[in-house]
DRENDO-1510 file (C-alpha; in Angstrom, 1 decimal, always signed):
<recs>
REC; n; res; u; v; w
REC; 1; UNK; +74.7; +86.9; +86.9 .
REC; 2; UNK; +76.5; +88.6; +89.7 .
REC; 3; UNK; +74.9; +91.7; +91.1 .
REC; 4; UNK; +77.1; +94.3; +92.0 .
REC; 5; UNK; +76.3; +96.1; +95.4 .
REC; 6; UNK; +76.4; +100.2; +94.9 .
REC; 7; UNK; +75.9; +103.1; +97.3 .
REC; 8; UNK; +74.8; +106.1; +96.6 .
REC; 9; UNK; +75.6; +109.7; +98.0 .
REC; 10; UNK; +74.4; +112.6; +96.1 .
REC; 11; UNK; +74.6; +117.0; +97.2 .
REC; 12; UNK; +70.5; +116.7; +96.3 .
REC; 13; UNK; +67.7; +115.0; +96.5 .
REC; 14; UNK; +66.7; +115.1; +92.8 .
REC; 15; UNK; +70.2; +114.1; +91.7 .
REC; 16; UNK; +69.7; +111.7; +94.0 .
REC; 17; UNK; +66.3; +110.2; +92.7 .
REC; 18; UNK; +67.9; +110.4; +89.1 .
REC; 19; UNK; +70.8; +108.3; +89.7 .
REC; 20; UNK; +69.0; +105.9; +92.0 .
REC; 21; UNK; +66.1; +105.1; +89.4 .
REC; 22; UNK; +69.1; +104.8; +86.6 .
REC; 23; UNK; +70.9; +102.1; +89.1 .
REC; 24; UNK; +68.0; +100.2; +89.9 .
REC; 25; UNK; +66.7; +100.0; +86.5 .
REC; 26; UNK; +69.7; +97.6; +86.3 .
REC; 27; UNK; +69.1; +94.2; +87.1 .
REC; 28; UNK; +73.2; +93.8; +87.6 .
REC; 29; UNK; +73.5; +96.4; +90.3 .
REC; 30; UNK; +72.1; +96.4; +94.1 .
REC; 31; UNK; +71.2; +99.6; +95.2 .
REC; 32; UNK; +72.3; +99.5; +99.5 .
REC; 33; UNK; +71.3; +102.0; +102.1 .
REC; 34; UNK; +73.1; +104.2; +103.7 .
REC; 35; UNK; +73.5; +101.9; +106.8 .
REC; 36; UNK; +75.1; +99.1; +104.3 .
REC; 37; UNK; +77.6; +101.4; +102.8 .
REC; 38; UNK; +80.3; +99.2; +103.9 .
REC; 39; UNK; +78.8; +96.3; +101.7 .
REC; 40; UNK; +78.8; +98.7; +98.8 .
REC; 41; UNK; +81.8; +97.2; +95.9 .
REC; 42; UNK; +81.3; +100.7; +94.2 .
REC; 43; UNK; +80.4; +104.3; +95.9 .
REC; 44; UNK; +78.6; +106.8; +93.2 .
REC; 45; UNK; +79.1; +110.7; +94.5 .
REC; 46; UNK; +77.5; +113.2; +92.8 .
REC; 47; UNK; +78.1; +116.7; +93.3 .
REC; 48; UNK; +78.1; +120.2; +91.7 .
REC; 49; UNK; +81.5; +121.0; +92.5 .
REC; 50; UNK; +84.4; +119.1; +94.8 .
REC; 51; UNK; +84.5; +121.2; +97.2 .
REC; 52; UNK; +86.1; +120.5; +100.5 .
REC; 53; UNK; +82.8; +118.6; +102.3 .
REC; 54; UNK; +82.9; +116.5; +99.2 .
REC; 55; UNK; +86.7; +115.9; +99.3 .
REC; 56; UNK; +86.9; +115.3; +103.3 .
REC; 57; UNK; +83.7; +113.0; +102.5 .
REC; 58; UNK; +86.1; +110.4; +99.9 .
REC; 59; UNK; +89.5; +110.9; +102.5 .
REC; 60; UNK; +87.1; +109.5; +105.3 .
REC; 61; UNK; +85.9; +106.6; +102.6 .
REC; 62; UNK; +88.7; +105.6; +101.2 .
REC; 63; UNK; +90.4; +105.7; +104.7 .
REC; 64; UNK; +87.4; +103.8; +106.2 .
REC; 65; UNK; +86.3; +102.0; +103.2 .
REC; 66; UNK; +89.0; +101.9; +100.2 .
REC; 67; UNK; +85.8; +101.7; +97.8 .
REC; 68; UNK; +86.2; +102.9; +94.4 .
REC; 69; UNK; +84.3; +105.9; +93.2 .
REC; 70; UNK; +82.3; +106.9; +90.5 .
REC; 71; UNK; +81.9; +111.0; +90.6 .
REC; 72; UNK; +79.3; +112.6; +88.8 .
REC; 73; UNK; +79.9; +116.4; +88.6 .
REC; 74; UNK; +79.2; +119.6; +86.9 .
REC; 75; UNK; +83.0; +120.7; +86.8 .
REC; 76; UNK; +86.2; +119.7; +87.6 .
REC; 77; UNK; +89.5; +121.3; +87.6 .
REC; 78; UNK; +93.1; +119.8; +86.8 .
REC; 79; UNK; +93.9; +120.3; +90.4 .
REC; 80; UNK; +90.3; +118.6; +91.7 .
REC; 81; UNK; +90.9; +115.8; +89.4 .
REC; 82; UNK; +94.4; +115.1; +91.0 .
REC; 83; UNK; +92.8; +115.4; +94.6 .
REC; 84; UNK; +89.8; +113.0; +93.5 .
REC; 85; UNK; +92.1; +110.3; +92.0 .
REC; 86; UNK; +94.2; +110.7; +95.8 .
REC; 87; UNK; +90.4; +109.9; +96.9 .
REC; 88; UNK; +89.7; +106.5; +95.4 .
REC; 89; UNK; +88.0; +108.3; +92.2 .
REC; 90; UNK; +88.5; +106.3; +89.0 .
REC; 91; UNK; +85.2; +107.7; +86.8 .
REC; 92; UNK; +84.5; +110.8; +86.3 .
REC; 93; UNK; +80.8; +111.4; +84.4 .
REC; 94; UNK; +79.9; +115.1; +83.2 .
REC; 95; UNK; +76.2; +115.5; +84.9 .
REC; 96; UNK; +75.0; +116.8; +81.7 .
REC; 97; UNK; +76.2; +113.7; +79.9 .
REC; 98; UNK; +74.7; +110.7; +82.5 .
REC; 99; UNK; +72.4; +108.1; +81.2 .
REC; 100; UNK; +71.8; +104.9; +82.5 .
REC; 101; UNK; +73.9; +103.2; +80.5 .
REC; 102; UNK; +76.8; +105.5; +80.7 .
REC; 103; UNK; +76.6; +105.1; +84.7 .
REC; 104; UNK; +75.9; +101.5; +84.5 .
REC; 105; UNK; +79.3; +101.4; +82.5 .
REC; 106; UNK; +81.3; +103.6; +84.5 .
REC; 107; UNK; +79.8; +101.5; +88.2 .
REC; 108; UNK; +81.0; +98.1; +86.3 .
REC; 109; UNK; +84.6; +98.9; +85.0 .
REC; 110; UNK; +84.9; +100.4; +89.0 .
REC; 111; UNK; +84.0; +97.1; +90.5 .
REC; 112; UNK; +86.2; +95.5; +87.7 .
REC; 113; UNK; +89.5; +97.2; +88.4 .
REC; 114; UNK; +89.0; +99.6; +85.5 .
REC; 115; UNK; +88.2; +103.3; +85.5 .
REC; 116; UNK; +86.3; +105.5; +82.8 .
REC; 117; UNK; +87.6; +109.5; +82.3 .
REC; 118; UNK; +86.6; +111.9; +79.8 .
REC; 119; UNK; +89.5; +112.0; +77.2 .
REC; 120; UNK; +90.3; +115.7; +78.0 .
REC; 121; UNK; +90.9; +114.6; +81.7 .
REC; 122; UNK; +93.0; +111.6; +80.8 .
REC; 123; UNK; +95.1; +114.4; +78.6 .
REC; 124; UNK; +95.2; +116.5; +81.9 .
REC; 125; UNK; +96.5; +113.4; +83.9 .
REC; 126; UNK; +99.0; +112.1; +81.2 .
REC; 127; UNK; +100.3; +116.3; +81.4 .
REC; 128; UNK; +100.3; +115.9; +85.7 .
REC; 129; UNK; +102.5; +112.8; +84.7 .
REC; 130; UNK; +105.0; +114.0; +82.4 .
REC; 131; UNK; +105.4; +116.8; +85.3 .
REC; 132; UNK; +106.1; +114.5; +88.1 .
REC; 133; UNK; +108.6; +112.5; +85.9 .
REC; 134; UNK; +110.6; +115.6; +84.7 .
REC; 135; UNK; +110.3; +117.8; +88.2 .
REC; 136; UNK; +110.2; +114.4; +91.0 .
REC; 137; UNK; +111.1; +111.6; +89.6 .
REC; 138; UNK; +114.2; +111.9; +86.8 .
REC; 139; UNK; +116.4; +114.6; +89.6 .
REC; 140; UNK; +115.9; +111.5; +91.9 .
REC; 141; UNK; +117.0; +108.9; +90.0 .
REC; 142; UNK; +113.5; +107.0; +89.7 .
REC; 143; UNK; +111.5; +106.4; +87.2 .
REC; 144; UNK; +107.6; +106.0; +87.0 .
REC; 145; UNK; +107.7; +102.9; +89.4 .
REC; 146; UNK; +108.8; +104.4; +91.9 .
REC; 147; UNK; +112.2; +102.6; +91.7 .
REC; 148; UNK; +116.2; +103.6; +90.6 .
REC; 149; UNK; +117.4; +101.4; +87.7 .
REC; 150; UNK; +120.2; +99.6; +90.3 .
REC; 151; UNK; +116.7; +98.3; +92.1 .
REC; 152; UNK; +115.2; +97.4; +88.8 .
REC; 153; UNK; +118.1; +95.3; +87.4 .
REC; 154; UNK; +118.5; +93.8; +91.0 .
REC; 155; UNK; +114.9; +92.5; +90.9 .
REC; 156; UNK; +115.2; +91.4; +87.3 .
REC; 157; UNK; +118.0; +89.1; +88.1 .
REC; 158; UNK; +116.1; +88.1; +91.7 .
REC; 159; UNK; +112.9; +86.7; +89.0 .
REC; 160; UNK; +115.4; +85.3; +87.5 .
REC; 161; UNK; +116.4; +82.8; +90.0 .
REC; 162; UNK; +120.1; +84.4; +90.8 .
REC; 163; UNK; +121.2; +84.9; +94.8 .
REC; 164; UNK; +122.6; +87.6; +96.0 .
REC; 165; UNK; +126.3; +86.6; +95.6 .
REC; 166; UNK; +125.5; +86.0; +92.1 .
REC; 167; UNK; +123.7; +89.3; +91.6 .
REC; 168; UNK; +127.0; +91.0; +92.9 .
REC; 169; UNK; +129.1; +89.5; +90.1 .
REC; 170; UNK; +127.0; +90.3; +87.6 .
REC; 171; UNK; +126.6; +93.9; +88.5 .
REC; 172; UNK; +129.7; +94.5; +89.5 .
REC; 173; UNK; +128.4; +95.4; +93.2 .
REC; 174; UNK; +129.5; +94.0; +96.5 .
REC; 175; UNK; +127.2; +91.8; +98.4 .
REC; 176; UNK; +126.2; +94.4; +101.1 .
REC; 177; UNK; +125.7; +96.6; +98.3 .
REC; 178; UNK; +123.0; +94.0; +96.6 .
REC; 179; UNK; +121.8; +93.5; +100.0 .
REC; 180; UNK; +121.0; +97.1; +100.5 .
REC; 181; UNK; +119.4; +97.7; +97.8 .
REC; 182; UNK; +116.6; +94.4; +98.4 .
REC; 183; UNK; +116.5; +95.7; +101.8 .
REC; 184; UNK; +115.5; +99.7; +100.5 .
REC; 185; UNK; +113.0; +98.1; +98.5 .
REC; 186; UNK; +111.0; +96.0; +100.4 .
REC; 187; UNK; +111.1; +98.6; +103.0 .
REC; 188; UNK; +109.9; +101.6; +100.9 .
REC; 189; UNK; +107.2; +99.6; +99.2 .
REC; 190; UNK; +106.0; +97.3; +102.4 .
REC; 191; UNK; +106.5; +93.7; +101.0 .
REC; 192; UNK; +107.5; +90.8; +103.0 .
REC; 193; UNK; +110.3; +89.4; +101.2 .
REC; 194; UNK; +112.0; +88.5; +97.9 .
REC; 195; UNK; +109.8; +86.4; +96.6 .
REC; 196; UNK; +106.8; +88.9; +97.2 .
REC; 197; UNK; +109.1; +91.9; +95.7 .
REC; 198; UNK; +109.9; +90.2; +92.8 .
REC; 199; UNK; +106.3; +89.0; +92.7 .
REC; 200; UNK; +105.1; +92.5; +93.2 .
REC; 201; UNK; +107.7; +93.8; +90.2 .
REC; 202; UNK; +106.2; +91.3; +88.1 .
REC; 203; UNK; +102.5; +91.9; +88.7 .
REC; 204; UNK; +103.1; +96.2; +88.4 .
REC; 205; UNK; +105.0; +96.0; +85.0 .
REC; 206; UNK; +108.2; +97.2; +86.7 .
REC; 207; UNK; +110.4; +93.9; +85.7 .
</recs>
């Protein structure tokens, strides 16, 4: 069985206590120290409110760490929950609602890629969204990838084996055109080449 490695950082001592005896009552999960933080897979923060410590504390670890975090709070706003996904954040656990199992669950779908909301923040998120398609993205030209449809169909035909001469006759678009548009693309979103852009496309869904 593989034991996942968590850190812990709570606002007070008897939070603190709680969440640690509910970790290591699990024979999956490895409690760390402070001084092994970097080792951690998952960071559990548990606080009252987010208030501005507690977000500066997640910018420095996601900057210094890029851990994902499980945040255990009495409230959260719509605007909080934006600024805690920003911060690596992908659970968010009610304090008056934390067992042991339910913050075993939430620390394993973090190590695992995953994340665990209460539904009424998912419905805030899917609103923020809907928000940043019709005020951002549509006037722009993008959609929720992050990419204009030209740079979508010139990726779908790039997975599809076709060269950039080839591309221009079936868009209708000149060579330097084509070449433009693989250049904007791998330049806005970091990737090496073709290959790793169309890979990329494939992997997020885009293509």
């Amino acid at each position: 069985m593989e034991q996942i490695r968590v850190a812990l950082q709570a606002s007070d001592p008897l939070s603190h206590a709680g969440l640690a005896s509910y970790l290591q009552s699990r024979p999956d999960l490895i409690l760390v120290r402070s001084a092994e933080r970097a080792d951690a897979k998952v960071l559990v923060v548990s606080c009252d409110r987010l208030t501005s410590e507690v977000v500066a504390m997640l910018r420095r670890s996601a900057a210094e760490f890029s851990t994902p975090v499980v945040l255990v709070t009495g409230e959260i706003t719509e605007n909080e929950l934006l600024t805690a996904v920003e911060c690596r954040v992908v659970a968010i656990l009610p304090r008056a609602a934390v067992t042991a199992d339910r913050l075993a669950h939430s620390v394993l779908a973090a190590a695992n890629g995953g994340g665990v909301m209460p539904p009424n923040l998912v419905g805030e998120l899917l609103k923020h969204i809907e928000r940043l398609q019709r005020d951002v993205l549509t006037p722009n030209g993008l959609n929720a990838s992050g990419l204009t449809p030209r740079e979508i169909d010139v990726l779908r035909l790039m997975a599809d084996g076709l060269d950039t001469n080839e591309i221009a006759g079936e868009l209708c678009y000149s060579e330097r055109t084509v070449k433009n548009v693989i250049y904007g693309v791998t330049h806005r979103l970091k990737l090496r080449n073709r290959s790793h852009a169309v890979a990329y496309a494939l992997r997020a869904g885009m293509i």
